[in-house]
C-alpha positions in Angstrom: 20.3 0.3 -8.1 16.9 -0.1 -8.6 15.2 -4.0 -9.4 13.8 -4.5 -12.8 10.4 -3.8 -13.5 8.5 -7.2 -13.2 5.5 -8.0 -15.2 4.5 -10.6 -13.5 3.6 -10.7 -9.0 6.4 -12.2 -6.8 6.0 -13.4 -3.0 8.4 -14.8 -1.2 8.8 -16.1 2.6 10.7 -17.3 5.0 10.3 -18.9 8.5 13.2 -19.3 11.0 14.1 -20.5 14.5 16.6 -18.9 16.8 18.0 -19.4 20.1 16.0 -16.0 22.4 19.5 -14.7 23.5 20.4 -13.8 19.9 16.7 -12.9 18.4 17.0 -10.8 15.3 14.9 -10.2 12.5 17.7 -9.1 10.3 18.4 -12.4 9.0 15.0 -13.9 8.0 14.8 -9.7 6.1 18.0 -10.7 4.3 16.7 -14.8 3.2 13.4 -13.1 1.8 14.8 -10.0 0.0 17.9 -12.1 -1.3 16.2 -11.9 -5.0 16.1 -7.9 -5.9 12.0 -6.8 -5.5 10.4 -4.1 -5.0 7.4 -5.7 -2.7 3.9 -3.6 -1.9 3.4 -5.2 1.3 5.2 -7.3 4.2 4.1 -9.3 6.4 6.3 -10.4 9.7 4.9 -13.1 12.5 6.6 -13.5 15.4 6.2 -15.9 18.2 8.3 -15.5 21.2 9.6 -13.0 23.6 6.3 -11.5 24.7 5.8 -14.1 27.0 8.7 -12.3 29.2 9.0 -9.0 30.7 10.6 -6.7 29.0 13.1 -4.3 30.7 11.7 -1.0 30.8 14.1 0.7 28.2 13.7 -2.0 25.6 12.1 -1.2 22.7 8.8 -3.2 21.3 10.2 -6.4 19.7 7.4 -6.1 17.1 7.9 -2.4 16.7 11.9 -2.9 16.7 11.5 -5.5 13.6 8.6 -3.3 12.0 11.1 -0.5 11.9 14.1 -3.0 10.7 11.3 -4.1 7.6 10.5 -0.5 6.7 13.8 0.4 6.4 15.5 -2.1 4.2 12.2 -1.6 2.0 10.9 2.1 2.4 8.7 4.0 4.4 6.3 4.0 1.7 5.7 0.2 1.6 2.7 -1.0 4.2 4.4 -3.5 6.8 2.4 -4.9 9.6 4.1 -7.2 12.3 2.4 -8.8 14.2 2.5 -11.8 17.7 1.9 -15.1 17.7 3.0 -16.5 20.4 0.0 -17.8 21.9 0.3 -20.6 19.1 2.6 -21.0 16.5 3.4 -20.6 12.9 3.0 -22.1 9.4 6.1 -21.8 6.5 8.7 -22.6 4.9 12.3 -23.5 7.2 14.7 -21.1 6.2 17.2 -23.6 6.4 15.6 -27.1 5.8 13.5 -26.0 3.0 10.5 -27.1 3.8 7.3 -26.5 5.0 6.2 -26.8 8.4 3.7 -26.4 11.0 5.5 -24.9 13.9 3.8 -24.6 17.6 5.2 -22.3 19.2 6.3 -23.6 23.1 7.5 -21.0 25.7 10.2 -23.5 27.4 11.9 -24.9 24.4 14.7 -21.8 24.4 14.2 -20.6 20.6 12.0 -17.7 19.0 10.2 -18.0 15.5 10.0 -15.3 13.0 8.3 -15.8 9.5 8.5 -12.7 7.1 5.9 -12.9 3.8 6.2 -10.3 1.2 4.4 -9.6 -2.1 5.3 -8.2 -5.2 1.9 -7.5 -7.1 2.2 -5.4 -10.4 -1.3 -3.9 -11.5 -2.3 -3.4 -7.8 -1.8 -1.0 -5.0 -1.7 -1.5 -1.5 -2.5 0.1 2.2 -2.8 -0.4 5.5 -6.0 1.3 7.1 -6.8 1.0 11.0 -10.1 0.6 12.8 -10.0 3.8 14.8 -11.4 4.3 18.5 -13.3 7.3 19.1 -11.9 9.6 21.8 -14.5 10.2 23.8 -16.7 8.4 26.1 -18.0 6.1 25.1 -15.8 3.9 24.1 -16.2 3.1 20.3 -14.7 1.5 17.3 -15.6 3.9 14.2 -17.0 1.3 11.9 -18.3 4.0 9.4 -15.1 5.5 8.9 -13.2 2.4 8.6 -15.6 0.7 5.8 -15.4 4.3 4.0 -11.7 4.7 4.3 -11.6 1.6 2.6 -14.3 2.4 0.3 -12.5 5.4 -1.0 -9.0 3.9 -1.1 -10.8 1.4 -3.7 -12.3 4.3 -5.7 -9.4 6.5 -5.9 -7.8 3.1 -7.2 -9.7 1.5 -9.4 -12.7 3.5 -9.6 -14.6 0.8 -8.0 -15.4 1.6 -4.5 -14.8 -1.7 -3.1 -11.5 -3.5 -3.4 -10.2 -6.9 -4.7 -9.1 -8.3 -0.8 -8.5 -7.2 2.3 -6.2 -9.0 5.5 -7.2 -8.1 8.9 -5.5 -8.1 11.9 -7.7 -7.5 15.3 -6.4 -6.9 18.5 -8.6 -8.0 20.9 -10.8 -11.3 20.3 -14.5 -10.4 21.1 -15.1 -6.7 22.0 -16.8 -5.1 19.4 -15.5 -7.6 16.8 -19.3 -8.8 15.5 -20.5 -5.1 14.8 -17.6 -4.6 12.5 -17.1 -7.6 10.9 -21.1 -8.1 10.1 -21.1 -4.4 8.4 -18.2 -5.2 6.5 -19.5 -8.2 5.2 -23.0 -6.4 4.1 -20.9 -3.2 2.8 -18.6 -5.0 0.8 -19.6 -6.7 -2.3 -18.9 -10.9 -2.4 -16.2 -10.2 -4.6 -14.2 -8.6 -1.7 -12.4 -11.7 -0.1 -11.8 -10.9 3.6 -9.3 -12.8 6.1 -7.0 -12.4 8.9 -6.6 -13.3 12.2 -9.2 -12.3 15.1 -6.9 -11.9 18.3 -3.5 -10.8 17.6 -1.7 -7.9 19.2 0.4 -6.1 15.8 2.1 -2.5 14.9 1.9 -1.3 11.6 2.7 1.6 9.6 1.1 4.1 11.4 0.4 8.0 10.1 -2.3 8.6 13.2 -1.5 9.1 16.4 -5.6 7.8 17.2 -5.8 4.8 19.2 -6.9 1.9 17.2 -8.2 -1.9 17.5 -7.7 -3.7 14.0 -5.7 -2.9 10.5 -6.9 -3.8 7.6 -4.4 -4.5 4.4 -6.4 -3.5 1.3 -5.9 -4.5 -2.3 -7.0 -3.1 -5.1 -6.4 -3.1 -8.7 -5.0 0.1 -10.5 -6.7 1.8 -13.0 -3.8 3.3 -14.6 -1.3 -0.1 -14.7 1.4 -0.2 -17.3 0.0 -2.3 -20.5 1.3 -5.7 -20.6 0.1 -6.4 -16.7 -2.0 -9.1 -16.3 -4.6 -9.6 -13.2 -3.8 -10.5 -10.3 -6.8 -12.5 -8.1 -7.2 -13.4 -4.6 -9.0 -16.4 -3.7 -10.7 -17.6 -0.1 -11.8 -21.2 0.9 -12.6 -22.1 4.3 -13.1 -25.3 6.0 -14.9 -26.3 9.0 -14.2 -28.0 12.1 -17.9 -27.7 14.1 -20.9 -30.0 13.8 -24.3 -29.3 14.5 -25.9 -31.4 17.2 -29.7 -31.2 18.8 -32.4 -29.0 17.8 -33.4 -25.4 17.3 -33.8 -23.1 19.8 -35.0 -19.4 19.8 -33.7 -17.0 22.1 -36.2 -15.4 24.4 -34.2 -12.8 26.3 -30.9 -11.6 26.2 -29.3 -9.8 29.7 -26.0 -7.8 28.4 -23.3 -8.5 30.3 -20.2 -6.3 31.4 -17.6 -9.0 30.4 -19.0 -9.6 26.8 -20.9 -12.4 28.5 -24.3 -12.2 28.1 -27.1 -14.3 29.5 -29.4 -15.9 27.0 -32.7 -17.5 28.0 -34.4 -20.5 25.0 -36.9 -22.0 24.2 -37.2 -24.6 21.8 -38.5 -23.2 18.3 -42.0 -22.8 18.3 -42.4 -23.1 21.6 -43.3 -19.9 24.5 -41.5 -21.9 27.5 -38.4 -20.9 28.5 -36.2 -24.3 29.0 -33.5 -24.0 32.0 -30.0 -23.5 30.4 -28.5 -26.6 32.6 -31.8 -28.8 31.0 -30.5 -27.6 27.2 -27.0 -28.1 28.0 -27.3 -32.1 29.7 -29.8 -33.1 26.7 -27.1 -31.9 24.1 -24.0 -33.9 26.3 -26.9 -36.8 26.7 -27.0 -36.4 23.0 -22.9 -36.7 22.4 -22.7 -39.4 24.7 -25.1 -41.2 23.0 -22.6 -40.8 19.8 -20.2 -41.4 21.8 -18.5 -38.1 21.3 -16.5 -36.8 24.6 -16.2 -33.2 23.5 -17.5 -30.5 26.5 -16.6 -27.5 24.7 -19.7 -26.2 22.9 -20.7 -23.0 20.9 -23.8 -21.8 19.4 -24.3 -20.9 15.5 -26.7 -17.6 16.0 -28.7 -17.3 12.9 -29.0 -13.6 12.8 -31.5 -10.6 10.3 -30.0 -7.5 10.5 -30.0 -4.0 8.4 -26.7 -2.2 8.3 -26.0 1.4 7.4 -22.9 3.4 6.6 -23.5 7.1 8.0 -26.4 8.3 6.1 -26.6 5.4 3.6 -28.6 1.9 3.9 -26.0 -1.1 3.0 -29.3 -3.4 2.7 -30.4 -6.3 5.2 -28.3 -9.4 5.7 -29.0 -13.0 7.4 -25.7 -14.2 9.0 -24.6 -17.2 11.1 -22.1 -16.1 14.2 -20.8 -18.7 16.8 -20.3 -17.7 20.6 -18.3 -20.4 22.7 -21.2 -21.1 25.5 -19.1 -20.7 28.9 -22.3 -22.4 31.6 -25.5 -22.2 32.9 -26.3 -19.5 35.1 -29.7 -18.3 36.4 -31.4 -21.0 34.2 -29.5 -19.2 31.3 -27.2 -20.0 29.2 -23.8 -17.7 29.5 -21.8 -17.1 26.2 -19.3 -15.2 25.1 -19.5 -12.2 22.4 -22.1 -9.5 21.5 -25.0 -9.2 19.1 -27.7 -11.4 20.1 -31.4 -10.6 19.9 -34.2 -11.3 21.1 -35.9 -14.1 18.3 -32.5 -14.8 16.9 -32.7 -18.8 16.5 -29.7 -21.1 17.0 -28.1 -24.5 17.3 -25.4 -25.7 19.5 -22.3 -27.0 17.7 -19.1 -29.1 18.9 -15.6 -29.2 17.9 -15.2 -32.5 15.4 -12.1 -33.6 14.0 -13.2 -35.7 11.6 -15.5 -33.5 10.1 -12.7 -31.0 9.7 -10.7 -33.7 8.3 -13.3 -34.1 5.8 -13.8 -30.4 5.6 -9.8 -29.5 4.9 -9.6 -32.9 2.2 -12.9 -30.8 0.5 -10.4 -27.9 0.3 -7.6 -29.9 -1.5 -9.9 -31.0 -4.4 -11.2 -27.4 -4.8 -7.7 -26.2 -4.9 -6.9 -29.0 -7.6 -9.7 -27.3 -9.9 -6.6 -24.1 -10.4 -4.7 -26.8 -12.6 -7.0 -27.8 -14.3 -7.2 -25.0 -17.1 -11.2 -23.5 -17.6 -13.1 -24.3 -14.4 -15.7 -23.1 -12.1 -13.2 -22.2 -9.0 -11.2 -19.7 -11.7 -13.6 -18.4 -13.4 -12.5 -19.4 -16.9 -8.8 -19.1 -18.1 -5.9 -20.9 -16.1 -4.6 -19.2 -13.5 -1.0 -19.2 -12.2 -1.1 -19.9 -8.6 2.3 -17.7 -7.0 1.6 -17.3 -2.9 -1.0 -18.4 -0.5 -1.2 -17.7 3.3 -3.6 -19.9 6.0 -5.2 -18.8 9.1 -6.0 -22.1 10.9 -7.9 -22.1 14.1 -7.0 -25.9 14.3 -3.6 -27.8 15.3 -2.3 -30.9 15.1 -3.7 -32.0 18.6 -6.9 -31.6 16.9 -6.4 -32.9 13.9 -4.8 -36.1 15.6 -2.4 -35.8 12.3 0.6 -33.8 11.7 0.4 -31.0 8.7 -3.0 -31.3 8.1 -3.3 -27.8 7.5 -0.7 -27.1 4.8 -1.5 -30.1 3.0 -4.3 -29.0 0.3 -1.4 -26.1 -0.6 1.7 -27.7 -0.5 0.1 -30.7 -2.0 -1.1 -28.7 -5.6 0.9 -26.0 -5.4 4.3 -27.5 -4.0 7.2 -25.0 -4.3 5.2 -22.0 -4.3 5.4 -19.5 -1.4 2.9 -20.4 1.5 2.8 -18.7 5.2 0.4 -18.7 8.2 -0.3 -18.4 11.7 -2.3 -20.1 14.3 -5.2 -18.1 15.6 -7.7 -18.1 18.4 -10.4 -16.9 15.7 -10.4 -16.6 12.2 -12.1 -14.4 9.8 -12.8 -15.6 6.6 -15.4 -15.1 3.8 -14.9 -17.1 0.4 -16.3 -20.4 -0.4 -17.4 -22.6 2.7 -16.5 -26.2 1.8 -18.9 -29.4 2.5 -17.9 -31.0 5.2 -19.6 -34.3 6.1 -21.9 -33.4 9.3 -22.2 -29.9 7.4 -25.6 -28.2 9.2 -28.5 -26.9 6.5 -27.8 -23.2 8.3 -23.8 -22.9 7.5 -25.0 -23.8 3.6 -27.6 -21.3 4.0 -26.0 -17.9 5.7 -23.1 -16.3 5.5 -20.5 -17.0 8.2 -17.4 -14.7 8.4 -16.0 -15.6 11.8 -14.7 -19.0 12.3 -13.8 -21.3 15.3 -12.3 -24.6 14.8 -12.1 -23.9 10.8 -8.9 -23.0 8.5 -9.4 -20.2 5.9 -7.1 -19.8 3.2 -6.3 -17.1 0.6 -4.3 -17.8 -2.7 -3.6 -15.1 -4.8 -3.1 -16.4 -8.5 -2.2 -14.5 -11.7 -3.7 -14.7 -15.0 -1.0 -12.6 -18.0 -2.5 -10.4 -20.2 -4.0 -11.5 -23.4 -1.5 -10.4 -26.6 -3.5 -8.7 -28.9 
């Protein structure tokens, strides 16, 4: 029997924990889809059993629950499963009710599963990959994946760019700046993009191409029954890096087979070339003095770029980009990730817990604006917030604080369906919150990629308007 048409979008989830010998998807399915929906998308996180071997005729564990998903809601819904084991998982206990940062530890004998589903009425959904190209050399085809989504959009909506898109990235790092810094000057501000940078995932796949990311895309139907209201998806981000020392300009950049490359600076305005070990004792000189113990450093890359798509100029773009700096080698400095130029300026940044503190408690009080009726964060009319999901770089051994993460959701929107995972990287592009140590360049550029922040997406409903 089919479920009743719903006017209104549904999303439900479900975390639970389970002894590894007896693993099984099935149940955490049946506690999501215990209320009769027809969902457009599913989401499943698990974290657990890839840190084993797995005998050689045992199937994928994230293919096995993909398939498990697919069938109990269709082959034509878009289901993307995905591991996250490395750290852990964000939800609401299937059997204590509540919500709950979980990290995930190899040793303590259980597995975690968390399944989100959505129900959005007035929209369609899809799954598109980032395809590799075939042929040497190795390639992502960027072009293709910005037009695939491009033309999903139009064939949709009629607009050729859509309302959100979630992204899931397989391989932190290699190749992941040129796509996300085309996506972000192809696709109009309206487009929120999220997801998680480094996560190995299966999803509902019609190609038999090799591929390195999947992008979930939203847009709105043109042809929606009448009655439908709109459904809108929302991004904040906060920040967990603060800016300490001067600028510095980079004077040569030596690419480096490992995604390492070697940067040479100068200080801005200057033609000398400073040794990388000099820079990097005046910036700890500089910590100590504030008495900050933090080692682990990155730079914030102010970068100008054009961007094309095939045969069409997107426009020029000036976006910020942090690279974790790894040491000083040859009187450089050695960092991690592509894209650096020549004349690209930067600043170094550490990891600070109090300014993301200060950055998430920013997010709670913009999240508080949705209750509030007419306001700036919706745009005008109330809006109904109904599901949420957070990609948080930071944990509680950051934060020095349990929950610190689901704490602007659960405290505004308390009962309504929340999941997330913790990531190595996070992408996210919505409104960057003040944070107290903010630096002039993260108010000034766009920044999609995020270390040490928390990005999250609530999707809200406003009903139609009875004439």
């Amino acid at each position: 029997m089919e479920p009743p048409l719903r006017t209104r979008p549904f999303s439900s989830q479900a975390l639970l924990r389970m002894l590894r010998q007896s693993f099984s998807p099935e149940e955490v399915v049946n506690k999501v889809l215990s209320e009769p929906i027809r969902p457009h998308f599913a989401i499943a996180s698990i974290a657990g059993l890839f840190g084993f071997d797995l005998d050689e005729d045992e199937e994928d564990v994230l293919e096995e629950a993909r398939h498990l998903i697919s069938r109990k809601l269709g082959s034509q819904v878009p289901v993307i499963t995905n591991d996250a084991s490395s750290f852990g998982l964000i939800g609401r206990d299937a059997l204590s009710d509540e919500f709950k940062e979980i990290p995930f530890k190899l040793d303590d004998g259980a597995d975690i599963i968390m399944l989100t589903v959505g129900y959005l009425p007035g929209m369609k959904v899809t799954a598109i990959p980032l395809l590799e190209q075939n042929k040497e050399p190795e390639m992502f085809m960027i072009d293709k994946f910005v037009t695939d989504i491009r033309e999903f959009s139009t064939s949709v909506s009629g607009r050729n760019s859509p309302a959100a898109i979630i992204m899931y990235w397989d391989n932190y790092y290699i190749g992941m700046m040129d796509v996300v810094e085309k996506m972000d000057c192809a696709l109009p501000p309206e487009t929120v993009i999220v997801g998680d940078l480094f996560s190995e995932f299966r999803y509902t796949n019609e190609t038999d191409n090799a591929f390195a990311a999947v992008a979930l895309v939203f847009a709105v139907d043109m042809n929606k029954p009448p009655g439908i209201g709109e459904t809108q998806f929302h991004a904040v981000v906060s920040s967990g890096l603060s800016p300490v020392g001067p600028t510095y300009t980079t004077a040569s950049v030596n690419e480096n087979i490992n995604n390492a490359p070697l940067i040479a600076a100068r200080r801005e305005g200057s033609h000398e070339n400073i040794d990388g070990q000099i820079v990097l004792n005046q910036v700890y000189d500089e910590l100590r003095r504030d008495r900050i113990q933090s080692r682990e450093l990155y730079i914030g890359v102010r970068k100008r770029r054009k961007y094309s798509i095939g045969q069409e100029n997107v426009g020029c773009m000036t976006s910020l980009a942090f690279h974790r700096v790894v040491e000083s080698r040859q009187q450089r400095l050695l960092v991690f990730g592509e894209g650096i130029k020549i004349g690209d300026t930067f600043r170094f940044y550490y990891p600070d817990s109090t300014a993301a503190i200060s950055s998430v408690a920013a997010v709670s009080s913009h999240l508080r604006s949705f209750n509030r009726g007419s306001n700036n964060a919706t745009g005008g009319d109330k809006q109904d917030v109904f599901g949420g999901l957070i990609f948080s770089c930071c944990d509680e051994e950051f934060f020095g604080q349990p929950n610190i993460n689901i704490s602007p959701f659960v405290d505004n929107f308390p009962g309504v369906t929340l999941g997330g995972t913790f990531c190595s990287g996070v992408f996210g592009r919505g409104v960057l919150t003040p944070c107290v140590k903010e630096s002039q360049e993260q108010k000034a550029v766009q920044c999609c990629m995020h270390t040490k922040g928390v990005v999250y997406l609530i999707m809200s409903y406003t009903p139609s308007k009875r004439i």
